[in-house]
VMD Tcl script that builds the backbone (N, CA, C; Angstrom):
set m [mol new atoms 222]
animate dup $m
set s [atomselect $m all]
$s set {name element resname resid chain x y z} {
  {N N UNK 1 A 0.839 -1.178 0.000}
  {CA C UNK 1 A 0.000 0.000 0.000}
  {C C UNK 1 A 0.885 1.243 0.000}
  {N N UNK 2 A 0.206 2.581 -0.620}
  {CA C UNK 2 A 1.153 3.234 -1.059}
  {C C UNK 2 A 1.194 4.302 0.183}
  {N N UNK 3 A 1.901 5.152 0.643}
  {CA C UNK 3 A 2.071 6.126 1.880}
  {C C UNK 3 A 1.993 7.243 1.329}
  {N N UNK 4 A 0.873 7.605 1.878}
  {CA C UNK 4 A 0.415 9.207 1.392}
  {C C UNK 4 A 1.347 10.001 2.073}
  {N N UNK 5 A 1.771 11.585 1.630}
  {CA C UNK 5 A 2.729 12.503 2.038}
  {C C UNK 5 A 2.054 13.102 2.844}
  {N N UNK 6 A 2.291 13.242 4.172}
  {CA C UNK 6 A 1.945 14.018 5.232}
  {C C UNK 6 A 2.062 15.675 5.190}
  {N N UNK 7 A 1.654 16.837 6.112}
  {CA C UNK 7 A 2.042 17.919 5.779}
  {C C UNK 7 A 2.826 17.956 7.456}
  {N N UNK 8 A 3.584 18.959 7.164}
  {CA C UNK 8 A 4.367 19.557 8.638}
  {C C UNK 8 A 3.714 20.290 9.562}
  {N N UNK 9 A 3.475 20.150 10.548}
  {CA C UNK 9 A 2.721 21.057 11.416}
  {C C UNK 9 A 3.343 20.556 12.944}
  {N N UNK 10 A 3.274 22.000 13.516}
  {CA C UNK 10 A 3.119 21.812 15.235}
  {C C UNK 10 A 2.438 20.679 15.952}
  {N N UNK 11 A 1.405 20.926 15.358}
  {CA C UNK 11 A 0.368 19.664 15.893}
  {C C UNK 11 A 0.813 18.459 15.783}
  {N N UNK 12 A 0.534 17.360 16.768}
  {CA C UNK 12 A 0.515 16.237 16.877}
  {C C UNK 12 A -0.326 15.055 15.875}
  {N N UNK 13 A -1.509 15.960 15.659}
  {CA C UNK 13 A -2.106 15.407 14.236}
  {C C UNK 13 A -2.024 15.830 13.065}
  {N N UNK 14 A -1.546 15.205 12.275}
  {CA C UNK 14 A -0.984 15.544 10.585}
  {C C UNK 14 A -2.519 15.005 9.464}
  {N N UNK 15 A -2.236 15.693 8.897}
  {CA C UNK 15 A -3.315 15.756 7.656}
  {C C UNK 15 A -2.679 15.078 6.430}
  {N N UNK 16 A -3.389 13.986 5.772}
  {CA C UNK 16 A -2.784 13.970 4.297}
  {C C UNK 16 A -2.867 15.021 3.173}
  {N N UNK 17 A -1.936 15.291 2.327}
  {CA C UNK 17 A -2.059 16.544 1.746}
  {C C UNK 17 A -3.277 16.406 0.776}
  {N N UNK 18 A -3.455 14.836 0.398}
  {CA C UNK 18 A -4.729 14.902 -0.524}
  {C C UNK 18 A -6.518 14.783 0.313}
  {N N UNK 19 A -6.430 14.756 1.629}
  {CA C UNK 19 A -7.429 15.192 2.458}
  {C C UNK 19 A -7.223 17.014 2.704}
  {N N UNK 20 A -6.112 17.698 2.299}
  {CA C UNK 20 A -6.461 18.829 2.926}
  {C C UNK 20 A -6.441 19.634 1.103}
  {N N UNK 21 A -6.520 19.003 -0.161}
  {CA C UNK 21 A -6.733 19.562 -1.085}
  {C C UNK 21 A -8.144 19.046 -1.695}
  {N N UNK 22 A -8.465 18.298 -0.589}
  {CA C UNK 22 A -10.358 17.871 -1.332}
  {C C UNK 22 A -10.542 18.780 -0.766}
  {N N UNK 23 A -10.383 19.010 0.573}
  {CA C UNK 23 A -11.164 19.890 1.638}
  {C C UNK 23 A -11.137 21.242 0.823}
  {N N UNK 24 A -10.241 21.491 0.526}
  {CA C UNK 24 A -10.125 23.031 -0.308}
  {C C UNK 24 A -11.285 22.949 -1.347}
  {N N UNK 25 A -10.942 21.842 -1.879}
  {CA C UNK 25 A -11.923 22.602 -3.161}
  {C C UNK 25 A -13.580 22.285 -3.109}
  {N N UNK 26 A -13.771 22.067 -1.883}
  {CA C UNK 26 A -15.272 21.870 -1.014}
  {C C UNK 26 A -15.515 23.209 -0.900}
  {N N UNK 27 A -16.744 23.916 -0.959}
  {CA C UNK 27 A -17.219 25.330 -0.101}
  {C C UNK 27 A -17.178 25.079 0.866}
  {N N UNK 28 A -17.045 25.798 2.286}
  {CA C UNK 28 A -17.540 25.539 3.794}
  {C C UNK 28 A -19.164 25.799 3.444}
  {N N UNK 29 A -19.663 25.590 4.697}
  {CA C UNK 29 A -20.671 25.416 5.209}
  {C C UNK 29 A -21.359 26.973 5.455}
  {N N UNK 30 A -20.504 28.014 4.975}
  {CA C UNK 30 A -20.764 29.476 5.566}
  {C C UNK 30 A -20.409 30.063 4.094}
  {N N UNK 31 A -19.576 29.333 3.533}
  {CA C UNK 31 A -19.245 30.538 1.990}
  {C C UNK 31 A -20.522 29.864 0.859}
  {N N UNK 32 A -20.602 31.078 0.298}
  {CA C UNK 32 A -21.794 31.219 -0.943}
  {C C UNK 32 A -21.522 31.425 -2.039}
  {N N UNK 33 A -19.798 30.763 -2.691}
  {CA C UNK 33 A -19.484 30.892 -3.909}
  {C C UNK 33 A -18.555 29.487 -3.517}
  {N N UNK 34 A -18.012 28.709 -4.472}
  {CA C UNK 34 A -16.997 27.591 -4.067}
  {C C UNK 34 A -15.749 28.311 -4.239}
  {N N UNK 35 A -14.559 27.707 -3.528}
  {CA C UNK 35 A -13.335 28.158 -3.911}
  {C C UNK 35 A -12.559 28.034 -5.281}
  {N N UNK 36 A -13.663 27.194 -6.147}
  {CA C UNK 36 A -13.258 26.814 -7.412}
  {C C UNK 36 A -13.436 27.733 -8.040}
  {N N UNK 37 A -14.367 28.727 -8.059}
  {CA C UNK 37 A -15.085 29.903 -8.561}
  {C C UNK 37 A -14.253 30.732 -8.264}
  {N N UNK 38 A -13.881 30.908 -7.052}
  {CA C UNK 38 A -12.732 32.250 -7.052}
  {C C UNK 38 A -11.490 32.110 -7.673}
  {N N UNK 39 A -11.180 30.548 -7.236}
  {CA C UNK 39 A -10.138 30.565 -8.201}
  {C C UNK 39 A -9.947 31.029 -9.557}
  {N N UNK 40 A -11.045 30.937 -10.215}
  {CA C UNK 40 A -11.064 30.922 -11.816}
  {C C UNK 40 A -11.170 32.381 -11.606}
  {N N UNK 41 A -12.005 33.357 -11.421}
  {CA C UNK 41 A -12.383 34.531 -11.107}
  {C C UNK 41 A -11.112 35.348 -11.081}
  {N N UNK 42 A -9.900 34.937 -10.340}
  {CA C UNK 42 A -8.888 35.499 -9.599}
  {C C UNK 42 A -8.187 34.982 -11.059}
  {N N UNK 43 A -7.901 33.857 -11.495}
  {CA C UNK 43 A -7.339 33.953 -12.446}
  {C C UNK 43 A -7.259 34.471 -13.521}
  {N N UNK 44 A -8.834 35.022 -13.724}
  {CA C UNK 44 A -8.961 35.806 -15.522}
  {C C UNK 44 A -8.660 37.363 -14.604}
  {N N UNK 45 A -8.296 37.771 -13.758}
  {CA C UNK 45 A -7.799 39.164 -13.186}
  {C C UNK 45 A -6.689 39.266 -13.404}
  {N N UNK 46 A -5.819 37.815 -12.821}
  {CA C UNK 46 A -4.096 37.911 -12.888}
  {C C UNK 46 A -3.421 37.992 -14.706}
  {N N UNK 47 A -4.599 37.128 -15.576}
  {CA C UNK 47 A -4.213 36.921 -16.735}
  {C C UNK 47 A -4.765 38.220 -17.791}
  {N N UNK 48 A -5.823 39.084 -17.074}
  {CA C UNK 48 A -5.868 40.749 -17.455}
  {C C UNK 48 A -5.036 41.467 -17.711}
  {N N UNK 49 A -4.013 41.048 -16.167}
  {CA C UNK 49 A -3.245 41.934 -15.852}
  {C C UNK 49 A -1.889 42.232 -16.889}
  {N N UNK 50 A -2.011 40.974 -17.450}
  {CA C UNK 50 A -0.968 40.683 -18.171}
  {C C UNK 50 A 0.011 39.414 -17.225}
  {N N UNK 51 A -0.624 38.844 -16.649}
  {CA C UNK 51 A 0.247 37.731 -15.669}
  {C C UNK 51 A 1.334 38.155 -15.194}
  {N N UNK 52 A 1.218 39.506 -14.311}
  {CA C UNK 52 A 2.035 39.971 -13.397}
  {C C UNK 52 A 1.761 39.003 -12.210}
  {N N UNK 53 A 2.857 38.699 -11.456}
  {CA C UNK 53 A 2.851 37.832 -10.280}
  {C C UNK 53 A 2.617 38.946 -9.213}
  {N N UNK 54 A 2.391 38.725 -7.725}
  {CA C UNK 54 A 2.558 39.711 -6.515}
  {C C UNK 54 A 0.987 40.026 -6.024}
  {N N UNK 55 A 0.306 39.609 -6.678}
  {CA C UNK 55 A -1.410 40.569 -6.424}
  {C C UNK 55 A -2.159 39.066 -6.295}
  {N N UNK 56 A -1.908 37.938 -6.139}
  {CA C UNK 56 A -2.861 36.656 -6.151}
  {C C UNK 56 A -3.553 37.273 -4.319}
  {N N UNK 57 A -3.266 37.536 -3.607}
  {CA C UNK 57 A -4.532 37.737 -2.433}
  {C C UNK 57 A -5.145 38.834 -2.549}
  {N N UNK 58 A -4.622 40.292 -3.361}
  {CA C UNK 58 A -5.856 41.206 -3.721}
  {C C UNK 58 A -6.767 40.318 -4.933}
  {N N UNK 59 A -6.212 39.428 -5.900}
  {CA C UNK 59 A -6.980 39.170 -6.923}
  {C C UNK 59 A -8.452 37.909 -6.109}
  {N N UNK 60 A -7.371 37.326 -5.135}
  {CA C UNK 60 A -8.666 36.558 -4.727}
  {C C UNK 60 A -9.526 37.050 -3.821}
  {N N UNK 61 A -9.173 38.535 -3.291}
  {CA C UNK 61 A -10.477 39.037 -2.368}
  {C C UNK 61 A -11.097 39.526 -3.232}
  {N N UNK 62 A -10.692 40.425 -4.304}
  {CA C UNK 62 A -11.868 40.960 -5.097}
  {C C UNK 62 A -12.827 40.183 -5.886}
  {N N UNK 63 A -11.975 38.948 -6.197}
  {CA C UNK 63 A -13.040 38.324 -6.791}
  {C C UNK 63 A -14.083 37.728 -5.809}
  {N N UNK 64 A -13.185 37.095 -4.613}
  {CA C UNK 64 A -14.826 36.571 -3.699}
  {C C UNK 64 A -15.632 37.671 -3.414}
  {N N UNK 65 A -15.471 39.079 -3.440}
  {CA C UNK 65 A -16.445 39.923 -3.766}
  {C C UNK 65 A -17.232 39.772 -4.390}
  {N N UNK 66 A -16.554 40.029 -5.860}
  {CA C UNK 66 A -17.610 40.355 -7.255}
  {C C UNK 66 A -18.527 38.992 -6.907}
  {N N UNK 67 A -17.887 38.080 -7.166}
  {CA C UNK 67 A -18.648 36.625 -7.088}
  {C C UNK 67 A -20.086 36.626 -5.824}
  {N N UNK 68 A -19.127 36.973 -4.619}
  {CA C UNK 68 A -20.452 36.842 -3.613}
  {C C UNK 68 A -21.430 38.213 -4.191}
  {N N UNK 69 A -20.934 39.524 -4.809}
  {CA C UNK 69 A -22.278 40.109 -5.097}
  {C C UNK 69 A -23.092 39.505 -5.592}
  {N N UNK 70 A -22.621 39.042 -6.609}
  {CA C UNK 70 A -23.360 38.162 -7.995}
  {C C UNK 70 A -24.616 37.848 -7.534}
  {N N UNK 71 A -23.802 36.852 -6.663}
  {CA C UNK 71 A -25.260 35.868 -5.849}
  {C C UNK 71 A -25.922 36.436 -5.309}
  {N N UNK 72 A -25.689 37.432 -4.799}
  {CA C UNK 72 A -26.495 38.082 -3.692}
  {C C UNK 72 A -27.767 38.842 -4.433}
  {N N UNK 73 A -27.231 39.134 -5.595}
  {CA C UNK 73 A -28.141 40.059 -6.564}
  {C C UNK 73 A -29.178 39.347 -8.011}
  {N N UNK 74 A -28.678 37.792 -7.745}
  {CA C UNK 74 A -30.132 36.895 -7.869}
  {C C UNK 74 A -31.174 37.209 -7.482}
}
mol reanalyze $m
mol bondsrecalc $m
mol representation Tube
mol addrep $m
């Protein structure tokens, strides 16, 4: 059987990295757009930009903006 790659942490309990990259691309239980959506969102901003690197956490707040307006304005 094959041994999944653990991640590093303080904690005493370790996560497999492919349990903590499903978990990502799950919505929580409280967000109203998926993280798949921002992702893409954030990406046609960075690739606007001309694929300047340095702005991926302004590109992904504005987009979970625009995105959560969206919905909101259903």
């Amino acid at each position: 059987m094959a041994q999944v790659p653990m991640t590093r942490s303080s904690s005493k309990r370790q996560q497999p990295i492919a349990a903590m990259l499903d978990a990502a691309a799950r919505p929580t239980q409280t967000s109203i757009v998926s993280n798949e959506s921002i992702a893409k969102r954030a990406y046609e901003k960075f690739a606007a930009r001309g694929m300047v690197h340095g702005m991926d956490q302004e590109d992904w707040a504005l987009a979970n903006e625009e995105l959560v307006a969206e919905h909101r304005a259903r």
